[in-house]
C-alpha positions in Angstrom: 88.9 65.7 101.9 89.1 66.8 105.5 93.0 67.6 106.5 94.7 65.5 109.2 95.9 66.7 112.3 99.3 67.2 111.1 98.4 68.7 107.8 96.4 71.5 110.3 99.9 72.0 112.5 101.8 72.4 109.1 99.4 74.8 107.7 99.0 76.7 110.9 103.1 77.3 110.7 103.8 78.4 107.3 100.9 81.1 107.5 102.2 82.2 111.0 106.2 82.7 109.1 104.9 83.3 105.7 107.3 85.1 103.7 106.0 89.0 103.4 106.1 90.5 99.7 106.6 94.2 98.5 105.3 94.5 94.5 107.5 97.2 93.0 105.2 96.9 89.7 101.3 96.9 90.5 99.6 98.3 87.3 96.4 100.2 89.0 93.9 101.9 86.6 91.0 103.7 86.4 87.8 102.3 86.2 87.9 103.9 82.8 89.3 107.4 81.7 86.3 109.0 82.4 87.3 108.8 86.4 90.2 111.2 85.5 88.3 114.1 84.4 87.4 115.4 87.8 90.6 116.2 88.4 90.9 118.4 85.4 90.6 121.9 85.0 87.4 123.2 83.3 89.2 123.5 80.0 91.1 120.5 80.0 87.9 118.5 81.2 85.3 119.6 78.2 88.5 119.6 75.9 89.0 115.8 76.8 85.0 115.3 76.3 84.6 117.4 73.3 87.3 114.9 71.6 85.6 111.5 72.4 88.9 111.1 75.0 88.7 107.2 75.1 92.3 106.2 76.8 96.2 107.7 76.9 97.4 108.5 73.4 95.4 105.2 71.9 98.2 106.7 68.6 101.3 105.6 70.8 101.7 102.8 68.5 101.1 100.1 70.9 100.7 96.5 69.2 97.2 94.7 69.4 97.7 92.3 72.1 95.9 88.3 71.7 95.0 89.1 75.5 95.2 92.3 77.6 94.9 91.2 80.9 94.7 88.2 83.2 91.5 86.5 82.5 89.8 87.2 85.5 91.4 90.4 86.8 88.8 92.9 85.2 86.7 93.8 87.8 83.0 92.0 88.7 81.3 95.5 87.6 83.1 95.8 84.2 85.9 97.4 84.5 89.6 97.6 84.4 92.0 95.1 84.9 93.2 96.2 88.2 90.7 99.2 89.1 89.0 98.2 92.5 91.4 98.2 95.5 88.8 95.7 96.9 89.0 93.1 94.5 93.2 93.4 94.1 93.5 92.6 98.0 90.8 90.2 97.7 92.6 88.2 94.5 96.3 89.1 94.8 97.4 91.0 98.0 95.8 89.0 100.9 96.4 85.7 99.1 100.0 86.2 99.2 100.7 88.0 102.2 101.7 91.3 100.4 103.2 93.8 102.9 103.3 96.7 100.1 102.2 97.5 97.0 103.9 100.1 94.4 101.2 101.2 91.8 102.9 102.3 88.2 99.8 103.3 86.0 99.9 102.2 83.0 99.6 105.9 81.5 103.4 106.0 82.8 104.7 105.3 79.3 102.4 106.4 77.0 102.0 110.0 78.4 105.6 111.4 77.9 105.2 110.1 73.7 102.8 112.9 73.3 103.3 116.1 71.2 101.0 117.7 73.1 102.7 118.6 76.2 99.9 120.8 77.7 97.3 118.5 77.9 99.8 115.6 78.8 101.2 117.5 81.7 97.0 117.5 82.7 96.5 113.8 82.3 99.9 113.3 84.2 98.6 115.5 87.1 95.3 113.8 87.1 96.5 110.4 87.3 98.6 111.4 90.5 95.0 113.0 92.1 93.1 109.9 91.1 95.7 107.5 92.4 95.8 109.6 95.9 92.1 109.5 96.3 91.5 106.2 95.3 94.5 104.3 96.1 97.1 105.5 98.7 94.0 107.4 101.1 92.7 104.0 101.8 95.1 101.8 102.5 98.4 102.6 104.0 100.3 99.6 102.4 99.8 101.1 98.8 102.5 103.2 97.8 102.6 105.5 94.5 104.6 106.8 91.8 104.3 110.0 90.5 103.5 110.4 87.1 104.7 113.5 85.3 104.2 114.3 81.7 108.8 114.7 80.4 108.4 116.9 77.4 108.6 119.4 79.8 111.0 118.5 82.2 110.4 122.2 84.2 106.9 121.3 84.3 107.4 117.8 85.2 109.8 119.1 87.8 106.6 121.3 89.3 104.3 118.4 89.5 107.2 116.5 91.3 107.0 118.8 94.2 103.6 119.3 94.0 102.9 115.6 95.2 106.1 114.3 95.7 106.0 114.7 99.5 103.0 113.0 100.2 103.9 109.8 102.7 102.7 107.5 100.2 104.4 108.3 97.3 107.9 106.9 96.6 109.1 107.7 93.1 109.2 108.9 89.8 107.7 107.1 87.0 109.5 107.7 83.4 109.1 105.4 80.6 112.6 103.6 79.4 112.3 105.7 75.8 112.5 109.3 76.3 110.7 112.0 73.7 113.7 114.2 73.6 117.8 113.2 73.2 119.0 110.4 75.6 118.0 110.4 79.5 121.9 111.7 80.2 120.8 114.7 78.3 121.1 117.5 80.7 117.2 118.7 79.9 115.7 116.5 82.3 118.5 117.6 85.1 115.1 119.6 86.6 113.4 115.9 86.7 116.8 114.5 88.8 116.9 117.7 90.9 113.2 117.2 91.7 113.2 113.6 93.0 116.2 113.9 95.1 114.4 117.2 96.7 111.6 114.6 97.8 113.1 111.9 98.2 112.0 110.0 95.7 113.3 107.2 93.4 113.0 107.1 89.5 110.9 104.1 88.2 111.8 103.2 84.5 109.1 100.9 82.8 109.2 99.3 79.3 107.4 101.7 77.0 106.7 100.9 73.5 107.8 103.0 70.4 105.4 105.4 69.1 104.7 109.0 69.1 107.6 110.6 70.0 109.5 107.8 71.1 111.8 107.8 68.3 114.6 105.8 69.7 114.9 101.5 69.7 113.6 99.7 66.5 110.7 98.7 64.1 109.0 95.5 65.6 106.5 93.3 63.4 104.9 91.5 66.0 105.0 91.7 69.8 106.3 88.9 70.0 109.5 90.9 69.2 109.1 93.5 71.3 108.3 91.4 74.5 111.8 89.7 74.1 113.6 93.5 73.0 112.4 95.1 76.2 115.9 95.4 77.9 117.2 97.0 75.1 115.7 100.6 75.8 116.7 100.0 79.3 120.6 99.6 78.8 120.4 102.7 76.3 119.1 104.4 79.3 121.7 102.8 81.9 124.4 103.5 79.4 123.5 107.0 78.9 123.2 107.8 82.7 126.2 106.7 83.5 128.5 108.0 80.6 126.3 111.2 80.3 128.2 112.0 84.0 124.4 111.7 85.6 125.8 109.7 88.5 128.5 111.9 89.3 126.3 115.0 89.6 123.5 113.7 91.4 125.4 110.9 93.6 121.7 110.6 95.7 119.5 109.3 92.6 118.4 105.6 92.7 117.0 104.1 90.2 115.1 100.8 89.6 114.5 99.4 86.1 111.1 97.4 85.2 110.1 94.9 82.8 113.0 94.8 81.6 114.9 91.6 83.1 118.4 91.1 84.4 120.1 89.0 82.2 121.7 92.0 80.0 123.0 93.6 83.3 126.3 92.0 84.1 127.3 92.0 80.0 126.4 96.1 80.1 128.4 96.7 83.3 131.7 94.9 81.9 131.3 95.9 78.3 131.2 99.8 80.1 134.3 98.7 81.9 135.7 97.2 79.2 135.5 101.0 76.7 135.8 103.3 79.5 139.8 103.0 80.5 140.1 103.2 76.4 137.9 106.3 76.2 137.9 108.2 79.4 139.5 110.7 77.8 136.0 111.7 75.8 134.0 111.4 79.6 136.7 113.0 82.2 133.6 113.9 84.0 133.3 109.6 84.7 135.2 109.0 88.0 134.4 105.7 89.0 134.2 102.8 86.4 130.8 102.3 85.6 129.8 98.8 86.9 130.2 100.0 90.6 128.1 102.7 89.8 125.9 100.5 88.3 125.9 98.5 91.7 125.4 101.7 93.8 122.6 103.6 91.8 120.6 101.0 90.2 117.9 97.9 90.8 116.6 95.9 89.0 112.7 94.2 88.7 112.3 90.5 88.3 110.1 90.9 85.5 109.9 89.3 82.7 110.9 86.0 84.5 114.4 84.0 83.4 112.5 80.8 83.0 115.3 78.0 81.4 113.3 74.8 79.4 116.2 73.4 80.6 116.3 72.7 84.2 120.1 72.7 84.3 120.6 76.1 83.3 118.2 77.5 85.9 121.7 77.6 88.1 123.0 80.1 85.7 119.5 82.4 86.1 121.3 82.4 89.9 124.4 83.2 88.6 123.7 86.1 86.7 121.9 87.6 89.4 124.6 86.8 91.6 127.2 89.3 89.4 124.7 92.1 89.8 123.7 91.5 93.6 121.6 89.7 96.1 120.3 93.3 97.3 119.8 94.7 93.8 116.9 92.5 92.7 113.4 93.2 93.3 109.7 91.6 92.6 107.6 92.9 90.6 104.6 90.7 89.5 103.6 93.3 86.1 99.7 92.4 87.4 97.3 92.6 86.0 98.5 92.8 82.4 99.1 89.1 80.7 102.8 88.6 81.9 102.3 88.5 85.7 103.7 86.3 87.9 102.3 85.3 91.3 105.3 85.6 94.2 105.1 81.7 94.6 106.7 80.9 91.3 108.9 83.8 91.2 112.7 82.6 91.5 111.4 79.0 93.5 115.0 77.7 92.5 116.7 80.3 94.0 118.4 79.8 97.5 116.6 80.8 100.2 117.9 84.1 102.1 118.0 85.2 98.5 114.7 84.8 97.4 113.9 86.3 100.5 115.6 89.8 99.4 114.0 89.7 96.4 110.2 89.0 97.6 110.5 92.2 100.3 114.1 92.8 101.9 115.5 94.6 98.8 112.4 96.7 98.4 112.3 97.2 101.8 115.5 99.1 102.1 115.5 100.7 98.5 112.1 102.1 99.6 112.8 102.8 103.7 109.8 100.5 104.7 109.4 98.4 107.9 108.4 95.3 107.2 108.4 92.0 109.3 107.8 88.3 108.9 104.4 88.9 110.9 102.8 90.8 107.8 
């Protein structure tokens, strides 16, 4: 059916102001693992061949998953879900008008549950060569994350400032369990030290328990896990804020991933709530912790607060309202099986709003220009 002249005019206009998007969550992957080894040194590269190296610690204790992937994401040659820069801009990024892109490889929370540190420090290190080469050198609106191996947070210090400054890199990636004591444990203070030298955010994403993430709980299906995924993250909020994390280090930001929202608000007041009780145990907490929430952290729209009941999707506004319009981010999780395009993300929310979440947030959390012409 041929469009009338009208339908033309329209069509014309909402590409010229199309809203631009910044993904804070883009999964990028190798082809397979095999693409890592050239950035491995001699040893490390026949170690990894000599042991049939198939993936990133496949004895995590990651749950078998009904589907992997969005159907059509894996790549016309076979591979990855998410491994040709081509055929993302061709199926995701130029269809919806992305302005950037933040990749988070998927070995971000499955490296740091390894017990053995050397060779994850090598993968960590590899991933961050691979993703420069592949990724950031060929197109200036990908960004990256640096992946760092945190069983050895003086290590994973080192590899922070051995990419950290590169122009297209913008934080850390940690997973939300850590190997070794809570993240306010001052061992990773090295980490903390190391992103604020570059300049650099930390990036938590969901991991799942295995290895030697001991913390969270037993899940039977993942089913469970799926709906448990904010609980490792307000541990970790909780932790940095009590643990006096904030007061030392007042530069760190930090945005949380694939975890939600909807726990935030009940976290910052029940913090409130125990803190003028306790404060005598954390003398070292100044400020009561929901405004520190407000000032250090952000939060990913992922997984979507989707209501069966269309009256309630005014409280999905609400909640994000008690956090803050400039504390919410996108992040469409592709290409694993929970993404969500920009165009359904948040539809019911007011305008100017949704606005700050698709790019304006990310924008200024990340210091990127960005214009409605993107």
């Amino acid at each position: 059916m041929t469009n009338t002249v009208e339908e033309n005019i329209d069509n014309t206009l909402n590409q010229k102001t199309k809203v631009p998007v910044i993904d804070c969550d883009l999964h990028a992957n190798p082809h397979s693992q095999n693409d890592l080894l050239p950035y491995m040194s001699d040893y490390w590269k026949n170690f990894m061949i000599d042991c049939g190296w198939r993936g990133v610690f496949q004895g995590a204790g990651s749950m078998a998953l009904l589907q992997r992937n969005v159907l059509d994401s894996e790549t016309p040659d076979g591979g990855t879900g998410c491994s040709s820069l081509s055929y993302f801009k061709e199926q995701v990024a130029d269809k919806y008008n992305y302005a950037y892109a933040v990749i988070n490889p998927d070995a971000t929370w499955f490296i740091s549950a390894s017990p053995q540190h050397e060779m994850a420090a090598a993968v960590a290190s590899a991933y961050n060569d691979w993703q420069i080469e592949h990724w950031l050198s060929k197109d200036s609106s990908m960004l990256g994350s640096v992946v760092v191996a945190v069983q050895n947070p003086e290590e994973a210090a080192r590899e922070i400032d051995r990419v950290g400054s590169h122009p297209q890199i913008v934080q850390v990636a940690l997973p939300s369990l850590s190997p070794y004591g809570a993240w306010g444990n001052p061992r990773y203070y090295p980490i903390w030290e190391a992103a604020i030298r570059n300049g650099l955010i930390i990036t938590y994403h969901v991991s799942t328990r295995g290895g030697l993430y001991r913390e969270g709980f037993e899940a039977n299906n993942f089913a469970e896990s799926q709906t448990s995924n904010g609980i490792p993250l307000q541990v970790a909020m909780t932790s940095l804020v009590f643990s006096g994390v904030l007061e030392k280090y007042k530069e760190l930001r930090f945005l949380f991933n694939e975890g939600g929202f909807g726990w935030v608000p009940n976290t910052m007041y029940t913090m409130d709530t125990h803190w003028p009780m306790l404060r005598r145990e954390v003398p070292w907490v100044k400020r009561p912790p929901s405004e520190q929430v407000r000032e250090h952290f952000w939060f990913g729209t992922q997984p979507l607060i989707e209501p069966n009941r269309p009256k309630d999707a005014k409280h999905v506004v609400d909640l994000a309202e008690m956090i803050g319009r400039d504390k919410i981010v996108y992040t469409s999780d592709y290409p694993h099986f929970t993404y969500n395009p920009p165009e359904i993300t948040f539809k019911h929310f007011p305008k100017d709003f949704r606005e700050n979440i698709l790019y304006k947030n990310a924008a200024k959390l990340y210091g990127l220009p960005v214009s409605m012409e993107n």
